[in-house]
Residue frames relative to the residue before (quaternion, step in Angstrom):
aa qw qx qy qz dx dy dz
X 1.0000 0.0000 0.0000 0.0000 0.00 0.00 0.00
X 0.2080 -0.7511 0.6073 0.1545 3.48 -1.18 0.55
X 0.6742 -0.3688 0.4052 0.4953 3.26 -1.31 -0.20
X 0.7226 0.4455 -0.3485 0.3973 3.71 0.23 -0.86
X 0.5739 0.5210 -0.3459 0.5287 3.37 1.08 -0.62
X 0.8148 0.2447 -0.2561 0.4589 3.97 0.13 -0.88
X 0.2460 0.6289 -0.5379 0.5047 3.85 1.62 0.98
X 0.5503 0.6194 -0.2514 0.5003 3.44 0.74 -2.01
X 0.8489 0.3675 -0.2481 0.2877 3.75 -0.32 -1.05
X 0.7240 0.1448 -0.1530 0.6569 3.08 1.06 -0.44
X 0.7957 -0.5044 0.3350 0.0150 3.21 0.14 1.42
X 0.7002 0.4843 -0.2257 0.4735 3.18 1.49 0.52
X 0.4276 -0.7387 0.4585 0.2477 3.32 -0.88 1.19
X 0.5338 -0.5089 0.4243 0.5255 3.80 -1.62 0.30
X 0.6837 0.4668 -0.4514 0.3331 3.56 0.25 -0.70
X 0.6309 0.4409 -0.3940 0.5023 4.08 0.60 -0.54
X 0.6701 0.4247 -0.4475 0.4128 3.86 0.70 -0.48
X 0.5826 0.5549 -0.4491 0.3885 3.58 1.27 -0.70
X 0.6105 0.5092 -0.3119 0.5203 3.71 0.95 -0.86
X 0.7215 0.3591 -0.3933 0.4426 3.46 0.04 -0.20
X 0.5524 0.7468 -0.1930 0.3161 3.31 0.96 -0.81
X 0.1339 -0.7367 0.5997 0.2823 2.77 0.60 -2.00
X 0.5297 0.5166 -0.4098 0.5335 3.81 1.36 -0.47
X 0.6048 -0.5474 0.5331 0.2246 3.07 -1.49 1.26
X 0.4325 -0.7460 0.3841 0.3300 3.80 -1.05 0.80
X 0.6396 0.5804 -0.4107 0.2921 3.22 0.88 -0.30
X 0.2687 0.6652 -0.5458 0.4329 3.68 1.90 -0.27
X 0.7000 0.5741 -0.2439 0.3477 2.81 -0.31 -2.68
X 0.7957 0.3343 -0.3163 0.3939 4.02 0.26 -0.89
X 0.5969 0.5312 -0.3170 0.5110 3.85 1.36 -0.76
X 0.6996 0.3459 -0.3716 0.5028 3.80 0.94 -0.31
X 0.6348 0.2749 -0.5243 0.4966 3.88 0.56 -0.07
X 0.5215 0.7276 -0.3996 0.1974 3.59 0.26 0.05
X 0.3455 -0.6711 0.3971 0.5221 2.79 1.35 -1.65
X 0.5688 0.7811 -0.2016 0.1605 3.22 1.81 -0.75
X 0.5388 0.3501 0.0047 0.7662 2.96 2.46 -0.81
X 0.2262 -0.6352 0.7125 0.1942 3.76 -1.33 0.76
X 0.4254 -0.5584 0.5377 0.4670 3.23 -1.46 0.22
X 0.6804 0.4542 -0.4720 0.3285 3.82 0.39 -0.39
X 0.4672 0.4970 -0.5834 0.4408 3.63 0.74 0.69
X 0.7915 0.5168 -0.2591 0.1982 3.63 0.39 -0.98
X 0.5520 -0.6770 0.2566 0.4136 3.45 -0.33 1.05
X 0.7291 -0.4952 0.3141 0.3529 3.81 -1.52 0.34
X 0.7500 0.3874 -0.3204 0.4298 2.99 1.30 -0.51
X 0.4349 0.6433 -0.4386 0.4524 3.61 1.10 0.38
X 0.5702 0.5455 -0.1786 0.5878 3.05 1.08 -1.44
X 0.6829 0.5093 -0.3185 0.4158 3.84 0.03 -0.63
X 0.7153 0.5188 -0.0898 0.4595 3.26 1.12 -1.41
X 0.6435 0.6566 -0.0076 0.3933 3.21 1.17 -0.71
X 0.6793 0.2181 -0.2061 0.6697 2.76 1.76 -1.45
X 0.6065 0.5180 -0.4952 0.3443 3.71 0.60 -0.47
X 0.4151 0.6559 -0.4054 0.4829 3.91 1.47 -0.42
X 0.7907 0.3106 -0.0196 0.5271 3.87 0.54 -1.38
X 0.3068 -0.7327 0.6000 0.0951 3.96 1.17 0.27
X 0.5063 0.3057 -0.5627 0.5776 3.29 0.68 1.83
X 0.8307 -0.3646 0.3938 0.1482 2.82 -2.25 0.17
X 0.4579 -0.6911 0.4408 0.3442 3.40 -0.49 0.39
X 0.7045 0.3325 -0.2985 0.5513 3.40 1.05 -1.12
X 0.4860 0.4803 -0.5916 0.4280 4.22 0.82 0.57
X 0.5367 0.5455 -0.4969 0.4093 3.99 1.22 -0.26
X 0.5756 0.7491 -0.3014 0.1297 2.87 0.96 -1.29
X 0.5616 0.7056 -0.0506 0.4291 2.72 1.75 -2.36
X 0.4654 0.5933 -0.4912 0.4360 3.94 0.68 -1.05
X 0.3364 -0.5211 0.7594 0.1966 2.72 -1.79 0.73
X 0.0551 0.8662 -0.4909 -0.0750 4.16 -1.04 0.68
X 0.2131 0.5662 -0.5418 0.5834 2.82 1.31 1.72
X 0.2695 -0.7177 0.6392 0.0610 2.59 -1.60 1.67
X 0.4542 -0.7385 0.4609 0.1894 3.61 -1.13 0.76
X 0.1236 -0.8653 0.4630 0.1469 3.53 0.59 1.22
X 0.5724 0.7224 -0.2302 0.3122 3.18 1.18 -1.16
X 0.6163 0.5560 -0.3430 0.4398 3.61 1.34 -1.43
X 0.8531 0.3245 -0.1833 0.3652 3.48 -1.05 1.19
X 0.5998 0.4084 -0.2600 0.6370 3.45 1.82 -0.25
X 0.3690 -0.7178 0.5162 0.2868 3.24 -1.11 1.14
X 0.4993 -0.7509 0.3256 0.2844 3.21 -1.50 1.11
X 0.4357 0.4624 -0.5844 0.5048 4.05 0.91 0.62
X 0.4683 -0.6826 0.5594 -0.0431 3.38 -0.60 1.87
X 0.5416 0.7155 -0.4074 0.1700 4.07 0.81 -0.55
X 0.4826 0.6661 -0.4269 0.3757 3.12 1.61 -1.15
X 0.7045 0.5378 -0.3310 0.3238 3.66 0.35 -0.73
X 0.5048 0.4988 -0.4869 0.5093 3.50 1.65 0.31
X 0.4714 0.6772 -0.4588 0.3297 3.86 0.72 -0.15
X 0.8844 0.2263 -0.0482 0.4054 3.20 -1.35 0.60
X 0.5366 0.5653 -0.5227 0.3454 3.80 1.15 0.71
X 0.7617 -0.4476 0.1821 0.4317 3.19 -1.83 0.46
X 0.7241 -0.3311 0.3519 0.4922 3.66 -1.14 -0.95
X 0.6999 0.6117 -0.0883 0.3580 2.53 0.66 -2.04
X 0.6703 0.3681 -0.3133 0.5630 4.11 1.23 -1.14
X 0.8386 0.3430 -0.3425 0.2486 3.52 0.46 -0.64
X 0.3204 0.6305 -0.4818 0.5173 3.44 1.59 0.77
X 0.7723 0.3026 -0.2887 0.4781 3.65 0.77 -0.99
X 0.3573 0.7214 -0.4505 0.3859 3.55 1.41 0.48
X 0.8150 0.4046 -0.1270 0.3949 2.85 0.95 -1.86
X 0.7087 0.5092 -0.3308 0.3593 3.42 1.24 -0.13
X 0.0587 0.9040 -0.0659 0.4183 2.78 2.01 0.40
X 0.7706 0.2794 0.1736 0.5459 2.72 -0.44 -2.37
X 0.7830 0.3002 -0.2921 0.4599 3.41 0.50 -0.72
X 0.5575 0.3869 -0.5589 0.4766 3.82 0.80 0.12
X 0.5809 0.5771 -0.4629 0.3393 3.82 0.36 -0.99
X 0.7886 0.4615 -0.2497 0.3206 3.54 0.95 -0.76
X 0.5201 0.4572 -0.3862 0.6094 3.64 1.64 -0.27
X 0.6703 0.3855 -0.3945 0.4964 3.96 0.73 -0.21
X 0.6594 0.2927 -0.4530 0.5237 3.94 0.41 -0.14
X 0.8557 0.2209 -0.4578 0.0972 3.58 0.39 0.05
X 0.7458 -0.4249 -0.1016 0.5029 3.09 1.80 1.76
X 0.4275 0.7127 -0.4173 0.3676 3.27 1.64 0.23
X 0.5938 -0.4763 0.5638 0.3203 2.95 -1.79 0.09
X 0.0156 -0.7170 0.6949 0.0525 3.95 -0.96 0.59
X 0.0351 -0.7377 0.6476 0.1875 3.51 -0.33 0.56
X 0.7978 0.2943 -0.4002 0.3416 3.60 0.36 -0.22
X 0.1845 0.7857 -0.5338 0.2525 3.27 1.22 1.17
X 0.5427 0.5686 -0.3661 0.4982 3.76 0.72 -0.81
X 0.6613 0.6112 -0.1958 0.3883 4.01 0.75 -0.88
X 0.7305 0.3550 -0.1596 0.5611 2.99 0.78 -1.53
X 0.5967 0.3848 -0.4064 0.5750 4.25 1.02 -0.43
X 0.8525 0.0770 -0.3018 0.4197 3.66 -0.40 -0.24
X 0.4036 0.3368 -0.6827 0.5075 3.73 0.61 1.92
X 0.6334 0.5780 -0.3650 0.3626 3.82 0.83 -0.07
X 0.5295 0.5427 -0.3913 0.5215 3.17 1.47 -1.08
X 0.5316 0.7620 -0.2470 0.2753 3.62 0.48 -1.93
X 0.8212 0.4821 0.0367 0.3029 2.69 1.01 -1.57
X 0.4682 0.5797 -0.1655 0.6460 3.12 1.59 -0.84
X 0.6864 0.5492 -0.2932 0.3758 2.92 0.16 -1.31
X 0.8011 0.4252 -0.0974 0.4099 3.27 0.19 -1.68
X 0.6097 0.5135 -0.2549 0.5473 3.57 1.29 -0.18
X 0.7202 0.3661 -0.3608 0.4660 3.53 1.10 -0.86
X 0.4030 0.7561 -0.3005 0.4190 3.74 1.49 -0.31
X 0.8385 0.2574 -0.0377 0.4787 2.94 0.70 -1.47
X 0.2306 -0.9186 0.2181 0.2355 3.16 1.76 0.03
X 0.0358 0.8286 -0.5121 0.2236 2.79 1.01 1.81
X 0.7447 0.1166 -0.1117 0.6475 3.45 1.64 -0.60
X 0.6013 -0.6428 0.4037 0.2495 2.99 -1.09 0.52
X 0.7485 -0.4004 0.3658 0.3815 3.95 -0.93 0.38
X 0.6926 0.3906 -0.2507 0.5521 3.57 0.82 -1.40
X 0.6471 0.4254 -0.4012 0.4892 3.75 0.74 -0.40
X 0.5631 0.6438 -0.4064 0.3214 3.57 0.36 -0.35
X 0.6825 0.4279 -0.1444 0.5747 2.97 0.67 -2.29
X 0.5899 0.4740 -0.4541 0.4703 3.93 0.25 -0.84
X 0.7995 0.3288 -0.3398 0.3704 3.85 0.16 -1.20
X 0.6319 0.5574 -0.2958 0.4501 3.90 1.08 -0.73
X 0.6297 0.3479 -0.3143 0.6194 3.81 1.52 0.03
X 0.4068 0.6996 -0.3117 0.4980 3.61 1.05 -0.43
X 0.9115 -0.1259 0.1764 0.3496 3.31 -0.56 -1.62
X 0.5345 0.3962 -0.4268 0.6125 3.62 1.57 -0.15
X 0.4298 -0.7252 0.5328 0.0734 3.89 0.71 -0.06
X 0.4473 0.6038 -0.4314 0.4992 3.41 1.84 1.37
């Protein structure tokens, strides 16, 4: 159980626990998130918190404050090739096609090229946020094979 989950049970939003609380709401939103643990947050947060929820500090303690990003996305991860610029999915394809003269034991010399114009790439797209973070990390474990 997390915190958002035992919010859920008794019917209570982050913004009314922040008021009752006294904990600022954006805490309250970085710990159901996942974005904050509760074992980072000081004792008195923690104090506040549980007397807010009429439990125990060490039952805060217990929360799981990992968020499950995963719950609800299907697990063939490709969709995240959808919808990138030109420019990355040209350095995709050159890519795919060095990765393949090197898995099937050849020599690529312009293999070193075609991974750090991929890296480059990514990069410069997640910067400009043409793609999004999850598409990055997905494409930089994907096809640079980090």
């Amino acid at each position: 159980m997390n915190l958002q989950t035992m919010l859920d049970q008794r019917n209570m939003t982050k913004y009314r626990l922040s008021q009752i609380s006294g904990v600022p709401k954006t805490t309250v939103i970085d710990i159901c998130s996942g974005k904050s643990e509760l074992g980072n947050c000081s004792a008195k947060t923690l104090y506040q918190l549980s007397k807010a929820l009429n439990c125990s500090m060490e039952d805060l303690m217990m929360l799981d404050s990992k968020a499950d990003y995963t719950a609800g996305k299907p697990t063939n991860r490709s969709y995240l090739e959808r919808g990138l610029p030109p420019y990355l999915q040209k350095s995709l394809r050159d890519m795919q096609a060095s990765w393949k003269i090197v898995d099937s034991g050849k020599k690529d010399y312009m293999w070193d090229v075609y991974w750090c114009d991929l890296n480059a790439s990514i990069n410069s797209a997640e910067v400009d946020q043409e793609i999004t973070h999850e598409q990055a990390d997905y494409l930089r474990k994907q096809y640079l094979r980090m």
